[in-house]
Structures are given as structure tokens and as C-alpha cells.
N, C-alpha and C positions, 0 to 999 in steps of 0.2 A: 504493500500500500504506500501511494506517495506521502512522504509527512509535508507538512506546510513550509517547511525550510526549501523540501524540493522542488514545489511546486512553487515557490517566492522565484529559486533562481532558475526556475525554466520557462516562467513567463517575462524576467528580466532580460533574459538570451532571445526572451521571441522578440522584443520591443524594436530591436536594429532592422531585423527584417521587415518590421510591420512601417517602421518610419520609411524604410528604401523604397515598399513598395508605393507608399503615398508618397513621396516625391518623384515616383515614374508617373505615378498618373497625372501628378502638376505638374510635370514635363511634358507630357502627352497632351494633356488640356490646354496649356498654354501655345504650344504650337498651333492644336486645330483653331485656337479663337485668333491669333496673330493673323493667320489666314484669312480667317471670316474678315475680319476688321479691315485688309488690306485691300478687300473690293470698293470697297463702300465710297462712292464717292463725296467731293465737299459738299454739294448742294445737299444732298441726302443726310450728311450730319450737319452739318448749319440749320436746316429745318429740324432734327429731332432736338438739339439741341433747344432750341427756340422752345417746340412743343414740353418737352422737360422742365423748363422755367417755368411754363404756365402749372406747371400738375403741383409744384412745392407747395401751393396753400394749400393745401392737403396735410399738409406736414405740420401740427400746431404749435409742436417745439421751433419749426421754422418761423412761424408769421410774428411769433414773440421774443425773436431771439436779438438781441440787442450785437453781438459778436459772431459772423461765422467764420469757420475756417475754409477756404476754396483751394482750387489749384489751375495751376495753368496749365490747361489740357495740350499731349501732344497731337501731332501728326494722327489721326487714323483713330485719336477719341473722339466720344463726344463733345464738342464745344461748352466750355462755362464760362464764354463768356456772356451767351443771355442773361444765365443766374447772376454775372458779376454784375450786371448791368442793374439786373434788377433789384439785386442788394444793396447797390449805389443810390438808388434811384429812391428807396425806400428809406436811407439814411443809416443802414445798419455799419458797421465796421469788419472792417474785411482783416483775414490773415492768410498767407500762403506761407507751402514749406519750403522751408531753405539750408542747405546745409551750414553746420556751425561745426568748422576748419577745428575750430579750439578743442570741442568735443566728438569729433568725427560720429556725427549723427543728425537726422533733421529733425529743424524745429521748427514751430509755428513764426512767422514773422510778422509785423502789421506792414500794411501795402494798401495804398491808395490807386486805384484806377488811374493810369496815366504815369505812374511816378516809375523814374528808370529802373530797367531791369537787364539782367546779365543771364547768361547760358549758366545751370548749375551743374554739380557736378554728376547728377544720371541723365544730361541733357535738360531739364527743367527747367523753365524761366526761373528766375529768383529774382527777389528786389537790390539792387547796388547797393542803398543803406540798411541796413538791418536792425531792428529795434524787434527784439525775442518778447513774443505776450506768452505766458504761462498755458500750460492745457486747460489747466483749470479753471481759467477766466474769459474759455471760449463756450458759446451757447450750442450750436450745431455742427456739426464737420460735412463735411461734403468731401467726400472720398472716391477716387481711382479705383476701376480695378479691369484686370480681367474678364473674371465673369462675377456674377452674383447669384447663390441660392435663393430663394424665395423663403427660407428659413434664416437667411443672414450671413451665412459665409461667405465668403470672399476671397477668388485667388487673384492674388495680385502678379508684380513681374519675378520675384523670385528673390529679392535683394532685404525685402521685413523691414525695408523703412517705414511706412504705415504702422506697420504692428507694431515696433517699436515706438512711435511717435503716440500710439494710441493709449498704451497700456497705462489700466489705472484712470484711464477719462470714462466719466461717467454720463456726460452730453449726449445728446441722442446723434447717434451717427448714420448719416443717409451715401448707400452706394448710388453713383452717378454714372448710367452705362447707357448703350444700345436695347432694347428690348430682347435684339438676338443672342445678346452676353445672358441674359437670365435663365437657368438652369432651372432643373428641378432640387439637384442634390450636384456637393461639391468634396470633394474629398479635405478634411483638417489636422491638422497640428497643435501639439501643444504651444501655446501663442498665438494662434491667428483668433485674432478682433474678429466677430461680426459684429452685424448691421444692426441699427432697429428697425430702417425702411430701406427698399431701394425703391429709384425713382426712374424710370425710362421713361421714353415719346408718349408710349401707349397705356402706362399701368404706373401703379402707386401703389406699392406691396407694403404694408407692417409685416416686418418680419415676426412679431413676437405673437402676433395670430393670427398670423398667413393671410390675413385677410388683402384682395384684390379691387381695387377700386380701377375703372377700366371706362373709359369713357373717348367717344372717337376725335 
């Protein structure tokens, strides 16, 4: 009979297996969706983009949030700049991530619409000056990814700046994707952040009871 000593170190011996296989399958996911992502023309995201913007009053941690955290979308994501527009426009204060050289990791930084910005270092726009706001003194995040579960997970590029930026924020966090990035189920790690909502062109998911708000 196994005693509980052996069965301790024979599921600590399966643990490496079990992380290698889920990082093949984020290696495998991430290729099929880099693909999907690299048909998709500009007009096609500048419009979903747009349509995403309209669906965040949906979102009530959004229409009350005095601070959100954004990003500056690359090549072949979804555009934020609607939302940046519309967060402007609405008078809330904005933050993007930037990497801080001191502590080799991203932080949030504040950033006004218009004000200079440089390539950062995973190609990322960033702000030229930098002024670091705390996590904790941000209201909503608006977050990159991959793809998005409809239950909240998230795979991102592979590098855990996100997750690491995340960890310990308690703010409602909304994924900001293509409709076709939304999954059913996403393979996880210990440390990967989910979502509370994700928000695409078409739908406006709570991840925390799945519930689908869809409207054309």
C-alpha cells in the first residue's frame, strides 16, 4: 500500500510533467491565435475596436472608475485607442505599462493622450517621462492578451509581465480582445491572473458568472 510520504513524492515528480505539458499547449495556442490575428485587416480592427469602446458601460466598475490602467495596442491587436479616447473624453486618468530599467519589470505609469512616447523594451509604446502610480491606486485595468476564457483566463505572449504587474491587484480586470480570441477553456499556471470580464466587438462576458451580454 502507498503510504502518504509516497504518494507526496510521486505527485511532486508528476508536477514537471504536468507544467511541460501546459506550456506545449501555450505554445501551440499561441501560434494558432498569432495566425488568426495576422489576417485580420486594419479597417476590420479599427471598427471592432471602436465597437468595444461602446460595450464598457457594461462594465460598472468601468463607468465609476476614476483611474484606469490601458495599453498601447500593437500591430494585429485590437485598437485602444477608442477606449483611450473615451476615457479622455470622460475625464478619467489614464496609466500604461512601462518598463522600470531600475527594477527590471513593468509598471503602471501615468500618461496623458498626446504626451511623448518611446518604443519599450517588448516593443511597447511607453511614455518618455515616467511618473510610476501604485497598483493599488488604479480602479480598472484593461488588459492584452492572446486569447480569453469566458471563465477568465488568459494567455498572454509568454514573457508574465501582466501577471507579474497584476499580482495582488484587487481592481476589476477586463480582457480587451477580438471576439475570435474568446475561447471556451484555456489551459493555466500557477500565477496567471484572470479576468473579471472580457470585453470584445460582439459580447461583454462576467467572467465570474459567465454570464453573456450580446447585442449587434
Amino acid at each position: 500500500m502507498t503510504n502518504a510520504t509516497e504518494q507526496g513524492r510521486t505527485e511532486a515528480s508528476d508536477r514537471p510533467a504536468a507544467n511541460d505539458a501546459i506550456r506545449s499547449q501555450k505554445t501551440a495556442l499561441r501560434k494558432r491565435m498569432r495566425k488568426m490575428l495576422a489576417v485580420v485587416g486594419e479597417d476590420a480592427l479599427a471598427e471592432a475596436g471602436r465597437a468595444a469602446a461602446g460595450r464598457v458601460v457594461e462594465i460598472p466598475a468601468f463607468c465609476s472608475a476614476r483611474r484606469v490602467a490601458v495599453y498601447l495596442a500593437l500591430p494585429h491587436e485590437m485598437p485602444t485607442w477608442p477606449l483611450i479616447e473615451r476615457c479622455w473624453r470622460e475625464g478619467k486618468e489614464l496609466c500604461v505599462p512601462a518598463h522600470d530599467a531600475a527594477e527590471n519589470r513593468y509598471r503602471p505609469a501615468k500618461w496623458t493622450p498626446g504626451a511623448p512616447l518611446r518604443q519599450g523594451r517588448l516593443g511597447v509604446m511607453e511614455p518618455i517621462s515616467l511618473e510610476w502610480i501604485e497598483p493599488q491606486a488604479i480602479d480598472v485595468w484593461i488588459v492584452p492578451g492572446l486569447a480569453f476564457s469566458i471563465t477568465g483566463e488568459r494567455l498572454g505572449r509568454g514573457k508574465g509581465a501582466y501577471d507579474r504587474m497584476l499580482l495582488g491587484v484587487h481592481a476589476s480586470r477586463v480582457g480587451w480582445a477580438l471576439d475570435m480570441q474568446l475561447v471556451e477553456w484555456l489551459p493555466v499556471e500557477a500565477g496567471d491572473v484572470l479576468m473579471n470580464w472580457v470585453v470584445t466587438e460582439r459580447r461583454t462576458v462576467n467572467c465570474a458568472c459567465r454570464s453573456v451580454a450580446i447585442r449587434p
